[in-house]
C-alpha positions, -999 to +999 in steps of 0.1 A: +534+537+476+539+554+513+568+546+531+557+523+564+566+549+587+545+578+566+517+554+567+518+548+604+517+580+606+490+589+590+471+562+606+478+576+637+465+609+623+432+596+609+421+580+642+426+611+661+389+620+678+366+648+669+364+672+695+325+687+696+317+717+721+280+732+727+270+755+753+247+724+764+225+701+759+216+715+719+246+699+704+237+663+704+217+667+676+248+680+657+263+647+675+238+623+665+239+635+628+277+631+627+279+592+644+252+589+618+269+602+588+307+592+600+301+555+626+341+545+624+352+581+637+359+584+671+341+616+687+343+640+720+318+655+732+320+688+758+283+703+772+294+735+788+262+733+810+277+751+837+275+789+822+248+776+796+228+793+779+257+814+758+225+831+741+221+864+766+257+869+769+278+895+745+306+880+726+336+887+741+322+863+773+310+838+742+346+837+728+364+833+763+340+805+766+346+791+732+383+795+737+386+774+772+360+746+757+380+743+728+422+744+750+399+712+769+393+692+738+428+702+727+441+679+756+429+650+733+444+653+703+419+663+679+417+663+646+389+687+640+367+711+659+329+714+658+316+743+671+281+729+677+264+765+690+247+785+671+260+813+694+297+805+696+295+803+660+285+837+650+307+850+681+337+829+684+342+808+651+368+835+638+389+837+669+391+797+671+399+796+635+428+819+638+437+799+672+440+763+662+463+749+639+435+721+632+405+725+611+373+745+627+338+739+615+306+757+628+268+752+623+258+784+606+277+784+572+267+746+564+233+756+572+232+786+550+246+770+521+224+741+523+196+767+524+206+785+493+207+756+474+174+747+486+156+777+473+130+784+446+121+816+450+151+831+467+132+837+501+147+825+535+135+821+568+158+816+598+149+808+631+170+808+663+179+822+697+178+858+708+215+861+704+224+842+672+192+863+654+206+898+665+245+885+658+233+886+620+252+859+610+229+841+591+221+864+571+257+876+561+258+840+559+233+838+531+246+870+515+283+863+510+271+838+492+242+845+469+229+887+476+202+880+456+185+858+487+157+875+507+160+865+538+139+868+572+144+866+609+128+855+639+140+850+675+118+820+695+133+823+727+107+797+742+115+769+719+149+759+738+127+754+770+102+737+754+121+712+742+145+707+773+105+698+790+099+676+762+069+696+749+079+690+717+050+676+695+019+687+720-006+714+724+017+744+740+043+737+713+023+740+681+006+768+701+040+787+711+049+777+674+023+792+657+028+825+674+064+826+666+060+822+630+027+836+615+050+864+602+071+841+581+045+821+570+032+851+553+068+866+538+063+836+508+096+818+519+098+786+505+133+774+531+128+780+570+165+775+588+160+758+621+191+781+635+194+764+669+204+730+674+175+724+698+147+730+670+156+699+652+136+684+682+106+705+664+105+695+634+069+683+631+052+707+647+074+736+627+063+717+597+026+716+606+028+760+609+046+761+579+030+741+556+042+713+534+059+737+507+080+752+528+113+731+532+129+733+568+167+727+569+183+710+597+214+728+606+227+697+625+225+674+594+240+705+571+276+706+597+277+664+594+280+671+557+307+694+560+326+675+588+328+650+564+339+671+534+365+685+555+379+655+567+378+640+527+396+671+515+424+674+545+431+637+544+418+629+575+393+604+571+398+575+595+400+544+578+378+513+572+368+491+601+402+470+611+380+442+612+348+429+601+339+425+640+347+458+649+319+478+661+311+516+652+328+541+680+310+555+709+314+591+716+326+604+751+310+629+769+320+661+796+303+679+808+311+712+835+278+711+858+250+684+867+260+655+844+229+635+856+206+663+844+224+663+809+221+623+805+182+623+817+177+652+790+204+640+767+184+613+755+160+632+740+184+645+712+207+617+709+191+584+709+216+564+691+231+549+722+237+552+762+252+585+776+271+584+806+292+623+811+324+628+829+322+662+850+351+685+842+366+719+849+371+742+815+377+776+830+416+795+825 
């Protein structure tokens, strides 16, 4: 048995927050999935809509960015990092790895993995900004992990927009959708990575272009699942309720530019509760 002090400590440990980052509004749905998946942990939540999108910038302006979202969240003592951008991940998750002393998890590996396992026929589709599709990290990805995997790539730039409108399930998006991925539908690929966390928000009509055999693969859901493997395998879990009246925590939100814009938007991707952001300051 732990000494009383060790155990306090370790408590105190266990209920640090998790600190979250995006480059926007995207990152909710990485949000939502983990409040889903993990109620009793307490969660930050940092929208850098100020210099969003980090899609058309080069990576050494992604990684300053990454580095000055992540030295905020720092300030509150968390226990693990989620770099929820597709972006920041293939730009930035290295240097924040070798930068923290806490553990770092971003949305492409999860995503990959869960899409290798999902395979039949060894032939991915991955869909996703301009930036993360020309980055390549996906597919190295895919390939560090099984080489055997063909995979295929396509940008939709127009999707992000689409949904920030809410055109989501209407004429112009299954329209816009269709023209984006005709070419995959005919490469045989029986996986189709939604590699942005605003597609999640497309779901249906992605699924009516691609057909019912074609499994799409939510990256958001993919990075709960490894926020929570992390947390098991480095002891940080946060306990069990304290008591049976205790309610499930509510994550707090910054962001760096127009927080009413982000909560009238916000809503759209994470509709498990009220958002209310904090405006903040991130920059060196």
């Amino acid at each position: 048995m732990l000494p009383p002090l060790l155990r306090l400590k370790l408590d105190f440990m266990n209920d640090r927050p998790i600190g979250i980052f995006d480059s926007g509004i995207g990152g909710l749905t990485v949000l939502r999935e983990i409040t889903r998946l993990l109620p009793r942990e307490e969660t930050i939540y940092l929208g850098d809509t100020a210099r969003v999108p980090y899609g058309n910038k080069s990576r050494e302006t992604v990684t300053r960015y990454s580095i000055e979202t992540a030295d905020f969240l720092l300030k509150y003592d968390i226990k693990l990092l989620v770099v929820a951008c597709n972006t920041a991940s293939a730009y930035a998750l290295g240097a924040l790895k070798e930068r923290l002393d806490i553990p770092v998890v971003g949305v492409i590996e999860p995503g990959a993995k869960m899409a290798i396992a999902s395979t039949r026929v060894k032939r991915v589709g991955v869909i996703g900004t301009e930036g993360t599709m020309k980055s390549g990290a996906y597919f190295d990805a895919i390939k560090a992990v099984d080489p055997t995997v063909v995979v295929f790539m396509q940008s939709c730039p127009l999707f992000v927009p689409l949904v920030e409108e809410g055109w989501t399930d209407n004429d112009a998006a299954l329209l816009t959708a269709g023209k984006y991925l005709v070419k995959l539908k005919g490469e045989g690929i029986d996986v189709l990575v939604l590699g942005c966390t605003h597609y999640p928000l497309l779901k249906r009509t992605i699924a009516k272009v691609m057909g019912e055999e074609v499994r799409l693969i939510d990256s958001a859901l993919a990075t709960a699942l490894e926020v929570e493997s992390v947390l098991k395998s480095t002891n940080l879990m946060r306990e069990e309720l304290r008591e049976k009246t205790e309610t499930p925590a509510r994550p707090r939100f910054f962001v760096t530019d127009s927080p009413e814009r982000f909560t009238r938007v916000g809503k759209k991707f994470f509709n498990e509760g009220p958002i209310q952001a904090e405006l903040v300051s991130v920059e060196a």
